[in-house]
C-alpha positions in Angstrom: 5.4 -53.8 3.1 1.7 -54.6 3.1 1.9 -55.7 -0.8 -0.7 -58.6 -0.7 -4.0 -57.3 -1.6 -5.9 -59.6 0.0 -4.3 -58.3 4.0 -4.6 -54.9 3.1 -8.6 -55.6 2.2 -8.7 -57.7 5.8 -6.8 -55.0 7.8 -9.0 -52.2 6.0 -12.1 -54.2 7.5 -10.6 -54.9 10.4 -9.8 -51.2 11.0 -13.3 -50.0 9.9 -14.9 -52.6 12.3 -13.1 -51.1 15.3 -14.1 -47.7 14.4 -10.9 -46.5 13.7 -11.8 -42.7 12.3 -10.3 -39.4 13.8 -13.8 -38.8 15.7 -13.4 -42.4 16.7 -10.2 -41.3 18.2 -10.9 -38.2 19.4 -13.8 -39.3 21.2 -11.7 -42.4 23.3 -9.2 -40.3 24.4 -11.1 -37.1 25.3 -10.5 -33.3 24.1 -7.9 -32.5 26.4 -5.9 -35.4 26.5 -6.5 -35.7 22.6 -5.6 -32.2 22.1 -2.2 -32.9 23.8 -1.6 -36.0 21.5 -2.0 -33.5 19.1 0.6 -31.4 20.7 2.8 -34.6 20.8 2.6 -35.2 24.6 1.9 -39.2 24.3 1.3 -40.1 28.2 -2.2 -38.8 28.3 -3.1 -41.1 25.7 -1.2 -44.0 27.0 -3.2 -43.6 30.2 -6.4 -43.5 28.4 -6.6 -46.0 26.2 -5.3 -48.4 28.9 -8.0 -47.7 30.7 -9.9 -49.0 27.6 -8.3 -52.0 27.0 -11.2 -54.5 28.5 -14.2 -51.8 28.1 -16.5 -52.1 24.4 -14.1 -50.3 22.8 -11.4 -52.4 23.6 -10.7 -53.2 19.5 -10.5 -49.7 19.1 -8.1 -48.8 22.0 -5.5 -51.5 21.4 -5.2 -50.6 17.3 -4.6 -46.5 18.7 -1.7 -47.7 21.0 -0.3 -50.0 18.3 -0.4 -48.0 15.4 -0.5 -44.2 17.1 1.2 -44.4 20.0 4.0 -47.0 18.9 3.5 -49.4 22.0 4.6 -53.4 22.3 1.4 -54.7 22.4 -0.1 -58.3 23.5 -0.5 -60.9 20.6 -3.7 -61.8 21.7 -4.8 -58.4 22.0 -3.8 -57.3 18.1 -5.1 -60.9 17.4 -8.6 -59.9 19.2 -8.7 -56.7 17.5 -7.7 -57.7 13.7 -9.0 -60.8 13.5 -9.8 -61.0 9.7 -6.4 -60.1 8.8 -4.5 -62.1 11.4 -1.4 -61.1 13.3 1.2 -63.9 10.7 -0.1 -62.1 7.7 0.2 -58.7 9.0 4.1 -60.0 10.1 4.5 -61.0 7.1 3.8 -58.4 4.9 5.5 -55.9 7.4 3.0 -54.3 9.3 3.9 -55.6 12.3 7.2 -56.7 13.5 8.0 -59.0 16.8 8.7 -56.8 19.8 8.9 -60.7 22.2 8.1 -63.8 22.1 4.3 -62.6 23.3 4.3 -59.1 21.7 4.0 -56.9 18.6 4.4 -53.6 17.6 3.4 -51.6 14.4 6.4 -51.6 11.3 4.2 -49.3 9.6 1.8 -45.8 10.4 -1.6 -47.1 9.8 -3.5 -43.7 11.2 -7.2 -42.3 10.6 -7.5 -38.8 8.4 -10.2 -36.8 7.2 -11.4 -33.9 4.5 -13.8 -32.9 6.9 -16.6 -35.1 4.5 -14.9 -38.5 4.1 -12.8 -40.8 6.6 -9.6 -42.4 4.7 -6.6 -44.3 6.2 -3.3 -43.3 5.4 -0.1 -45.5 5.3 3.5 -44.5 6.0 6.3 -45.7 7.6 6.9 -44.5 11.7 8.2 -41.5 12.3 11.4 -41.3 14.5 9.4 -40.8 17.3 7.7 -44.2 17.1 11.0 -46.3 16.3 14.8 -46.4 17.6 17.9 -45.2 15.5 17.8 -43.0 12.3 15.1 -43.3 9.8 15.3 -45.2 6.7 17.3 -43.6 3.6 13.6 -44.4 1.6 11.7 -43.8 4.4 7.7 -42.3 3.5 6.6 -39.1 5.4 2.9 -39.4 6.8 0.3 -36.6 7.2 2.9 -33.3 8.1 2.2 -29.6 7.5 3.3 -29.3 4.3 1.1 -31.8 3.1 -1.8 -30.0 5.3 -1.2 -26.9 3.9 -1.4 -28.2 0.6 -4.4 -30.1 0.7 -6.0 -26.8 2.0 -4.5 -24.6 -0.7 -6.3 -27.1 -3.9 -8.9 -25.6 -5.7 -11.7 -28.4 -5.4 -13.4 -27.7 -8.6 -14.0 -30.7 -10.8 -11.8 -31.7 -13.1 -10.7 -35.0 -15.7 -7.0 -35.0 -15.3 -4.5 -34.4 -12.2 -1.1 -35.4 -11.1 0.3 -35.9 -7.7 3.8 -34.9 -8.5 6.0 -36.5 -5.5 3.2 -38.2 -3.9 4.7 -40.2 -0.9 2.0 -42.1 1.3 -0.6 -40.6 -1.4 -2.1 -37.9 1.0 -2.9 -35.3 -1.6 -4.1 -38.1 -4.2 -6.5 -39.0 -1.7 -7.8 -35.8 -1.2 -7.8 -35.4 -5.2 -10.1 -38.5 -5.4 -13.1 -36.5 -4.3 -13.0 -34.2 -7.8 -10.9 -36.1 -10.3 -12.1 -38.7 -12.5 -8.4 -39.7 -12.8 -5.6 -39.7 -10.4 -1.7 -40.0 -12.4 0.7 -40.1 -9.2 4.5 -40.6 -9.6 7.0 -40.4 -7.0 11.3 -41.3 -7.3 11.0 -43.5 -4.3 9.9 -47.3 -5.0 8.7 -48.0 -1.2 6.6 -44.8 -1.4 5.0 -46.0 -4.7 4.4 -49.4 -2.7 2.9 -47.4 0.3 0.7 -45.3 -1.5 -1.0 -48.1 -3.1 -1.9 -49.4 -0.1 -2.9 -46.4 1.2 -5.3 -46.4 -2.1 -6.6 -49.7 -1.7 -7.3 -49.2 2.2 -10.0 -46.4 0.7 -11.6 -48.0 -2.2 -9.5 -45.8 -4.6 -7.6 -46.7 -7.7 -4.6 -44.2 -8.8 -2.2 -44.6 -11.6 1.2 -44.7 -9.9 4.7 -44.2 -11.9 8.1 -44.1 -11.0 10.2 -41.6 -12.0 11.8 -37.9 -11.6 9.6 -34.9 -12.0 7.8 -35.0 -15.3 9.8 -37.9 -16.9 6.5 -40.7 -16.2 4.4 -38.1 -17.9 6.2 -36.9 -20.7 4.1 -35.5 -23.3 0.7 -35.8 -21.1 -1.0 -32.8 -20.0 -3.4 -32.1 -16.7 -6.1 -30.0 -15.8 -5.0 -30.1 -12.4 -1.2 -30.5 -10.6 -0.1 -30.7 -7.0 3.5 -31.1 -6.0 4.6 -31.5 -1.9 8.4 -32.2 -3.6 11.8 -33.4 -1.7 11.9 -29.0 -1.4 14.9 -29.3 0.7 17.8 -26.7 0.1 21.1 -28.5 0.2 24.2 -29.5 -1.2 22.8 -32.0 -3.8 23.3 -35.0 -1.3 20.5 -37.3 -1.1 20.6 -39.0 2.8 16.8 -38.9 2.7 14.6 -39.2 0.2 11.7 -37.7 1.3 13.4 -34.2 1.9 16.8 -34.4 -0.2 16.1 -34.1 -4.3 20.0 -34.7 -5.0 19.6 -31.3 -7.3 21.7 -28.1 -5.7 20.2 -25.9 -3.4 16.8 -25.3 -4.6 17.2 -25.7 -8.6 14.1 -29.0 -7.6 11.5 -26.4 -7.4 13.3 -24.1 -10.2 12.8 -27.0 -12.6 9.6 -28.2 -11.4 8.3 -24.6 -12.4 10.0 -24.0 -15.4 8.6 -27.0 -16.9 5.3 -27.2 -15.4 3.8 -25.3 -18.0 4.3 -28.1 -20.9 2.0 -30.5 -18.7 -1.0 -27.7 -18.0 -3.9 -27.9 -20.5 -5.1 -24.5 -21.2 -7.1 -22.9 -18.2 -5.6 -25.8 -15.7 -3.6 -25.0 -11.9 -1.1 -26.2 -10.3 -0.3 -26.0 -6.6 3.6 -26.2 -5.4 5.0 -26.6 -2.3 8.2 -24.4 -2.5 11.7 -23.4 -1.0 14.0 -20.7 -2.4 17.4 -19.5 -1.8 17.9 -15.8 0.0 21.2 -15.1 -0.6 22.7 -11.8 1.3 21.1 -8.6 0.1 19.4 -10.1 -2.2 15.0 -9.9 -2.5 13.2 -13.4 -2.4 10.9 -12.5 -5.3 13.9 -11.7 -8.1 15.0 -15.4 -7.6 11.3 -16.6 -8.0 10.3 -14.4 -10.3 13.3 -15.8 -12.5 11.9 -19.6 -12.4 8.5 -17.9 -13.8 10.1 -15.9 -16.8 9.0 -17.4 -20.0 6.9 -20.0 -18.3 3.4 -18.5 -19.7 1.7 -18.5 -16.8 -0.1 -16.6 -14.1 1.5 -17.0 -10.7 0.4 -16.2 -7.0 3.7 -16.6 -4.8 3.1 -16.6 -1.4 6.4 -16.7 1.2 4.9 -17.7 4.6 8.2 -17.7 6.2 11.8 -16.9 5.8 14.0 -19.0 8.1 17.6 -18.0 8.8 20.1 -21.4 8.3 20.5 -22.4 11.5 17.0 -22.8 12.5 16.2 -24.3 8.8 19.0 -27.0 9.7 17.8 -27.7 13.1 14.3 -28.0 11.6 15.6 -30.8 8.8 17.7 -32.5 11.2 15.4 -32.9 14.0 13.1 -35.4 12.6 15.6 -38.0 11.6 16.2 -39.6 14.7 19.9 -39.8 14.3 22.2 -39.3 17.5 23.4 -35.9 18.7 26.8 -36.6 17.7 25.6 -37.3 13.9 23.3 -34.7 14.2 25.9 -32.3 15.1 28.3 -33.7 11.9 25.8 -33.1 9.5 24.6 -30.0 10.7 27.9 -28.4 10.8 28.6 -29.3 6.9 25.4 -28.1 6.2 26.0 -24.8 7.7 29.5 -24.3 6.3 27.6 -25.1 2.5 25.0 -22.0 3.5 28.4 -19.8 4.4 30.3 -20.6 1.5 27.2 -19.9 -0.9 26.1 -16.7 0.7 22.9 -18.3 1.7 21.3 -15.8 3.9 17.9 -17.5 4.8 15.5 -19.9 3.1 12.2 -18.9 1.8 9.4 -21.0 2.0 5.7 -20.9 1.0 3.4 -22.0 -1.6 3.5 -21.2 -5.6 -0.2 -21.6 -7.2 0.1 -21.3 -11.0 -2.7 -21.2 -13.8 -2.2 -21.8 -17.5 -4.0 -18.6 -19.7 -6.9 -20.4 -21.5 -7.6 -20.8 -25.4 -7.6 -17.2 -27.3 -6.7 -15.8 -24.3 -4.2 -12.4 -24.2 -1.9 -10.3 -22.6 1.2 -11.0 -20.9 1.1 -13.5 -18.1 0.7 -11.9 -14.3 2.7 -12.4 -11.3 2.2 -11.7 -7.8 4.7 -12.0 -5.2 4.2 -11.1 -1.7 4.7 -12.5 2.2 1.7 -13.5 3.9 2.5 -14.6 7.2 -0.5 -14.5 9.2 -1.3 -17.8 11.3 -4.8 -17.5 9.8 -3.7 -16.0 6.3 -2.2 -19.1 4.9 -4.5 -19.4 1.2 -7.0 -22.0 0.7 -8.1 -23.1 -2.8 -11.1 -21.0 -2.2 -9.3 -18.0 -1.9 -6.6 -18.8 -4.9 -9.1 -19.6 -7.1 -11.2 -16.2 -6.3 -7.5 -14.5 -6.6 -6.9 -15.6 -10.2 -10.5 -15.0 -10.9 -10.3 -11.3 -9.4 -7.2 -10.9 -11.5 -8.5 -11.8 -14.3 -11.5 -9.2 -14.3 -8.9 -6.6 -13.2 -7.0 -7.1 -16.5 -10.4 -7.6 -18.6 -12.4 -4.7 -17.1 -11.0 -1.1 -18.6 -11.6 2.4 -16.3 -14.5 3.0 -17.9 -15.9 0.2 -17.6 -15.4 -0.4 -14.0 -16.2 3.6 -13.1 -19.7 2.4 -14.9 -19.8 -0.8 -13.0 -21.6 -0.9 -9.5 -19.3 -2.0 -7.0 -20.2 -3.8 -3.2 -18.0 -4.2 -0.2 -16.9 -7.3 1.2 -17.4 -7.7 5.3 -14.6 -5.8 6.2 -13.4 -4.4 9.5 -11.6 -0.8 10.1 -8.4 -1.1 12.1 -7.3 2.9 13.4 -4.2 3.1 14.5 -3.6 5.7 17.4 -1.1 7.6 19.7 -1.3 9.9 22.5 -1.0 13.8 21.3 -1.4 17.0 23.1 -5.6 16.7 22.2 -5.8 13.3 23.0 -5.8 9.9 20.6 -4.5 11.2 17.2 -5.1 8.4 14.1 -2.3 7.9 12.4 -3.4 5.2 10.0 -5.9 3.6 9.3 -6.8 -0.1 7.2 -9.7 -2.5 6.3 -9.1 -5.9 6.4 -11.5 -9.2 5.1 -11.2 -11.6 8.0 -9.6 -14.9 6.8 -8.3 -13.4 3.5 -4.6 -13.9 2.9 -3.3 -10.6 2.4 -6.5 -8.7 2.3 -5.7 -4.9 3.7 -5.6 -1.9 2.5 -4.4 1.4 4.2 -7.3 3.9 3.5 -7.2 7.5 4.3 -10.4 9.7 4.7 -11.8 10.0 1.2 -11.0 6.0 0.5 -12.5 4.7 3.8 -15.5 7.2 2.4 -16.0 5.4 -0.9 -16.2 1.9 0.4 -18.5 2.7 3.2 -20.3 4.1 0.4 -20.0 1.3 -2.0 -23.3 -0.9 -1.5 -23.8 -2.0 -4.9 -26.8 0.4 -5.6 -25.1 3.0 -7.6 -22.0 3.1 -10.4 -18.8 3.8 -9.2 -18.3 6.8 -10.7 -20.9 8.4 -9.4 -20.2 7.9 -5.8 -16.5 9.6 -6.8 -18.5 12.5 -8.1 -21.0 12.7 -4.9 -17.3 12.6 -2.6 -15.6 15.4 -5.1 -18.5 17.8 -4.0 -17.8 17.1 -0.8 -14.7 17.6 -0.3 -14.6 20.9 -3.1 -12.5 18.6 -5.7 -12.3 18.2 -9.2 -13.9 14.9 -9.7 -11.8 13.9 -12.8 -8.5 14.3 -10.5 -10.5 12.2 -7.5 -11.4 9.3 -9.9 -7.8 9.3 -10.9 -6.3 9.2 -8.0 -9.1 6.8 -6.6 -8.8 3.9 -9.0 -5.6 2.4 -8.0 -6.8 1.8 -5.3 -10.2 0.4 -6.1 -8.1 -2.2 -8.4 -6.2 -2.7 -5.4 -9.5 -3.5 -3.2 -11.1 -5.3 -6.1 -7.6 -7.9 -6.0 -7.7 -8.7 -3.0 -11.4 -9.1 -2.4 -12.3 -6.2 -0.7 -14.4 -4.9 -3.2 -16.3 -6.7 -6.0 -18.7 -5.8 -8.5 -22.6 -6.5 -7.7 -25.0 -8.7 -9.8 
């Protein structure tokens, strides 16, 4: 399980000296047959890298069949293209396994990955499509789309202190390495612990790792900075997987992850969850979330970025297991019949981001909760950290001070919508929208669409309410009334901000 040092050092140099980096990749294969990789259509890829296999990037080409595309490959080949580690070593530390007499094939997911700035490896074990018969009961996810999304969604400022909560293979930690001076990463799962430290000492990094349930490895220890891709599963409390099944009842894993993540914030730190809930018939996501947050102290930005109904949440959780249709089938059913006799309507799931209030600060924590399910709406830590920020000048700034304040308009774009009438097109509605903002519209109506063409950060607020009261013959103490809502509601969701 790649636990001597010394091979993971020689297959890290190995792997750098046959260019093995997404580009890398990328580039061998070509755009369109890489792009269907990416889609998981494997036989492009096949084709192409045979085709490399006694070209200059031959190294290169035999480590992307062995380790991405899950081929039996040569001896002499793997030998040829990690030579410093050495095929016995790599056998015996479980990367490889013996396919023949003459032939190899990966035990492990060795694959590229990038931030976009920095090239790491990543270790996991193979996913069922790489290996025959169910998964293991400890088995390690790789790179997935939760993890993705969470490494988009974490603010990137600076920081002393954070803590991959659940960390698996140790894909957030290493995207934490870039902005933490230290790295505390815990996970239930012994092999994942194991993994993740190779995956650390494949990219020069050194984390803290800890066994243990939720915050039980940190008690008493607080963090400027939290993530958490948990086991999020909703279930019955079994545990056949480890990497999706908690052993906690329906989703009380993410109930107590919140209610206690508060105790491990220093003041002013974030956290960033990976969530499920329960949606039980007739029954509003956001009362069940909104209970985990009661009495927790802090701000909160829920986000649901989809609600899936039981069947196709069961089909999703049981199709990556790699267990036969017939025991596919068995546990499907019982999983089913637990949703039924619950009253388990659907399955929310999305993204919590939480912040503690800093010292002296006051007022009663704030809690958003809306459904953002826009393919390009899905929030980056750029946008939650402007949301808390934006919130925060909301509840600091009174209505005098921001009908004083000079106000600007963020590249927007007007969206009328329009139907066919006796005189032609008639607008119905009408809404300005930031482009790439998760949630950011607002339904305007003549005077509102008015005052934020009109807001250009040359003149105060209020007096561009008086200029539209003349012209539209109203009082302009009833217009600013009925005007601010709805500049705090442009203001908090970035549509509007004040000018410097």
């Amino acid at each position: 399980m790649a636990a001597d040092p010394a091979v993971v050092d020689a297959l890290g140099a190995d792997l750098r000296a046959a260019g093995y980096t997404t580009d890398a990749v990328a580039d061998l294969l070509g755009e369109d047959v890489y792009a269907a990789f990416a889609r998981g259509v494997w036989w492009p890829a096949a084709r192409a890298t045979e085709r490399a296999r006694s070209g200059e990037r031959r190294r290169l080409a035999a480590v992307v069949r062995l380790f991405l595309l899950g081929s039996d490959e040569p001896v002499d080949l793997i030998a040829d293209a990690l030579p410093t580690a050495g095929v016995d070593a790599l056998l015996a530390n479980g990367v490889l396994e013996s396919a023949s007499p003459a032939t190899v094939r990966a035990a492990l997911d060795v694959r590229p990955h990038s931030d976009g700035d920095r090239d790491f490896l990543v270790v996991s074990d193979l996913d069922a499509a790489l290996r025959a018969g169910p998964v293991r009961q400890d088995h390690v996810l790789g790179i997935g789309g939760a993890s993705v999304s969470l490494a988009r969604a974490v603010i990137r400022r600076p920081v002393e202190r954070a803590l991959d909560l659940g960390t698996g293979c140790g894909i957030q930690a290493l995207h934490l390495d870039a902005h933490c001076e230290q790295i505390v990463a815990t996970d239930t799962n012994v092999r994942a612990l194991a993994l993740a430290a190779a995956t650390a000492r494949l990219n020069g990094m050194d984390w803290d790792l800890r066994e243990g349930s939720l915050f039980e490895p940190v008690a008493g220890e607080r963090f400027d900075l939290i993530v958490s891709n948990p086991p999020f599963v909703v279930g019955a409390g079994t545990r056949d997987y480890t990497y999706r099944d908690s052993g906690m009842v329906a989703d009380t894993l993410c109930e107590s992850l919140i209610r206690q993540i508060g105790d491990h914030l220093k003041p002013g730190g974030h956290a960033q969850i990976m969530a499920n809930w329960v949606v039980r018939r007739d029954a509003d996501w956001r009362d069940r979330v909104r209970g985990w947050l009661a009495g927790t102290g802090l701000h909160a930005w829920v986000v649901q970025r989809e609600l899936a109904d039981p069947v196709s949440y069961v089909s999703l959780w049981t199709s990556d297991a790699g267990e036969t249709p017939e025991q596919t089938a068995l546990r499907g059913g019982r999983w089913l019949d637990w949703f039924a006799a619950e009253g388990i309507a659907g399955i929310g799931m999305g993204a919590i981001a939480l912040r503690a209030p800093r010292r002296g600060e006051d007022g009663d924590p704030e809690h958003v909760l809306e459904e953002i399910t826009g393919a390009d709406e899905a929030p980056t830590g750029d946008e939650i950290e402007a949301f808390f920020a934006r919130r925060e000048y909301l509840r600091d700034t009174t209505d005098e001070q921001l009908l004083a304040a000079k106000l600007s308009t963020a590249p927007v774009l007007l969206e009328e919508h329009s139907l066919p009438g006796p005189d032609g097109w008639q607008v119905v509605g009408a809404a300005v929208r930031r482009p790439g903002g998760p949630g950011a519209v607002l339904g305007v109506d003549e005077v509102s669409r008015a005052l934020l063409a009109g807001c250009r950060g040359e003149v105060p607020l209020g007096t561009l309410i008086g200029l539209l009261a003349g012209v539209h013959d109203v009082d302009a103490d009833a217009l600013a009334t009925a005007a601010l809502p709805v500049v705090r509601e442009a203001i908090g969701r970035g549509i509007l901000y004040q000018a410097h």
